[in-house]
Residue, then its C-alpha position, 0 to 999 in steps of 0.5 A: x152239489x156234491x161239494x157244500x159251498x157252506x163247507x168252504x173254508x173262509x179263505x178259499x171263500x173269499x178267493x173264489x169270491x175275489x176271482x169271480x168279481x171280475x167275470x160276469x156269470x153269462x161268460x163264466x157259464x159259456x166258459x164252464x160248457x166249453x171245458x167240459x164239452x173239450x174234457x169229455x174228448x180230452x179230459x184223459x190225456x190231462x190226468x197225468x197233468x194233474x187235472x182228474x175226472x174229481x175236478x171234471x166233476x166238480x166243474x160240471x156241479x158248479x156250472x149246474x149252480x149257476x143254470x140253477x140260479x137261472x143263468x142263461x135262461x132267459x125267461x126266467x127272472x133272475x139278477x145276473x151279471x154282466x162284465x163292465x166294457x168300460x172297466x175292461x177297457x181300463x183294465x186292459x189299457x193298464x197291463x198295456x201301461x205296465x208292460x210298455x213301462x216295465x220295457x222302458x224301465x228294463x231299457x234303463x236298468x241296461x244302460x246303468x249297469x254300463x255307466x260309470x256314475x257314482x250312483x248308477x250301481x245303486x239306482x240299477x239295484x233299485x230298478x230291479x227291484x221294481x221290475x220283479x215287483x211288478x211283474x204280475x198282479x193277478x186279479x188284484x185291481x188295486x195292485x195292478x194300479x199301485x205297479x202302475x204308480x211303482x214303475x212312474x216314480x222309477x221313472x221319475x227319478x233323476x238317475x233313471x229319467x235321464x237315460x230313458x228320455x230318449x227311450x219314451x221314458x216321458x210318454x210312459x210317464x204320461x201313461x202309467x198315470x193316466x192308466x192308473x186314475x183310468x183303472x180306479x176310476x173304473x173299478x169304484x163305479x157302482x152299478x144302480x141294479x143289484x141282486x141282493x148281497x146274497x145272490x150276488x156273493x153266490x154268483x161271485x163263488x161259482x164263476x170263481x170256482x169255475x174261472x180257478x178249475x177252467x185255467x188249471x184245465x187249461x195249464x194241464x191240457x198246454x202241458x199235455x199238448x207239448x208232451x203229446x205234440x198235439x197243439x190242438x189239445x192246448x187250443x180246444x182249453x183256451x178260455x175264449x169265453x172269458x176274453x171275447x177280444x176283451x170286450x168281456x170278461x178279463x183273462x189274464x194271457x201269461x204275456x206280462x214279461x217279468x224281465x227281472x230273474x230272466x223269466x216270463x211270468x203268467x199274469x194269471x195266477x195265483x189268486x191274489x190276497x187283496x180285493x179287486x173291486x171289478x164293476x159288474x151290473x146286474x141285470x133282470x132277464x124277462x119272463 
């Protein structure tokens, strides 16, 4: 590679290390062939968006990183990893929670804000500002899990239960903690088969890197499309490879709505500052 790894500055290593605990390397090669395959038809109408041939290239050297280390290649031996279903299926089950939880909440902060109580001012305040905290949480497990809880103590508060109860306020409870034990009790299964720490940080590196270069492509290719008026453009960068119907790795879709200041705001980005414990198993491929 052109750009050393060992040359990363600590913080961006741990970054991309954290972003890529949650993909699984077969879906991050899959997802790195497919930009570049759209880059090499469109990579020009993205320049001006921000995306340059400079992060072409390095996409490109860190997809060869990881068909180096053997991914893909089936007949070579090589610990690979795979994505967790039963973690993606919390994880998935609990942004739900959080948006289904966030809407009762909403629901909520409307109906104070038109009472004449004593205490619904206040309590419209505290609403607020728990729906601008938990409007988003990257790839960070352990905060999308403490949201979770966040959003189940507003709405467990007297002044706030009494006028979502007839707003699935009580069903939305029973999720936000379900969801949340679901999502931890995911994310601290172990897998019995490991690479060594070594080639399963440097797995976790490069599907980082690519999964970080695959969304800035896909944010300049959605800017491009609505400049240019060519919807395809945004369609041939969405990161298939890195959803399959949730069935695989997880990526963030930009529809958790952050009602608070009136905006919607993407799940997806940035990286996040705490670890997200993703379960991912490796596997050995045959000779």
């Amino acid at each position: 590679m052109s750009f050393n790894l060992d040359n990363l500055p600590a913080a961006a290593r741990v970054r991309y290390i954290k972003i890529g605990r949650l993909y699984g390397s077969e879906d991050t090669l899959k997802q790195a062939n497919a930009t570049l395959q759209a880059l090499e038809q469109h990579g020009a109408k993205l320049t001006r968006h921000a995306f340059n041939a400079a992060d072409a290239e390095r996409l490109t050297e860190a997809r060869d990183g990881l068909v180096a280390s053997g991914v893909g290649r089936e007949h070579k031996k090589v610990a690979k990893k795979t994505t967790s279903k039963t973690f993606v299926a919390a994880l998935q089950g609990a942004k739900d929670a959080r948006n289904t939880g966030r809407d009762v909440l909403d629901a909520g902060h409307d109906v104070l804000l038109e009472s004449n109580a004593p205490e619904a001012e206040a309590v419209a305040r505290s609403v607020q500002v728990v729906l601008q905290a938990t409007s988003a949480a990257g790839d960070d497990v352990e905060r999308l899990a403490q949201q979770l809880d966040a959003i189940r103590s507003e709405l467990l508060r007297p002044e706030v239960a009494a006028v979502v109860k007839d707003r699935e306020g009580p069903a939305a409870v029973t999720e936000l903690e379900e969801r949340a034990a679901a999502l931890r009790a995911a994310a601290a299964v172990r897998p019995v088969e490991r690479g060594t720490p070594a080639e399963t940080e440097q797995l976790d590196l490069l599907d980082g890197i690519i999964v970080t270069l695959c969304r800035r492509a896909r944010k300049a290719a959605r800017g491009a499309a609505k400049r240019l008026g060519q919807d395809a453009l945004a369609s041939a960068f969405e990161l298939r490879a890195l959803s399959r119907g949730r069935t695989g790795a997880v990526e963030p879709t930009g529809n958790d709505v952050a009602k608070a200041g009136g905006g919607a705001s993407p799940a997806e980005k940035p990286a996040v500052a705490s670890p997200a414990d993703a379960t991912k198993a490796t596997v050995t491929g045959g000779h």
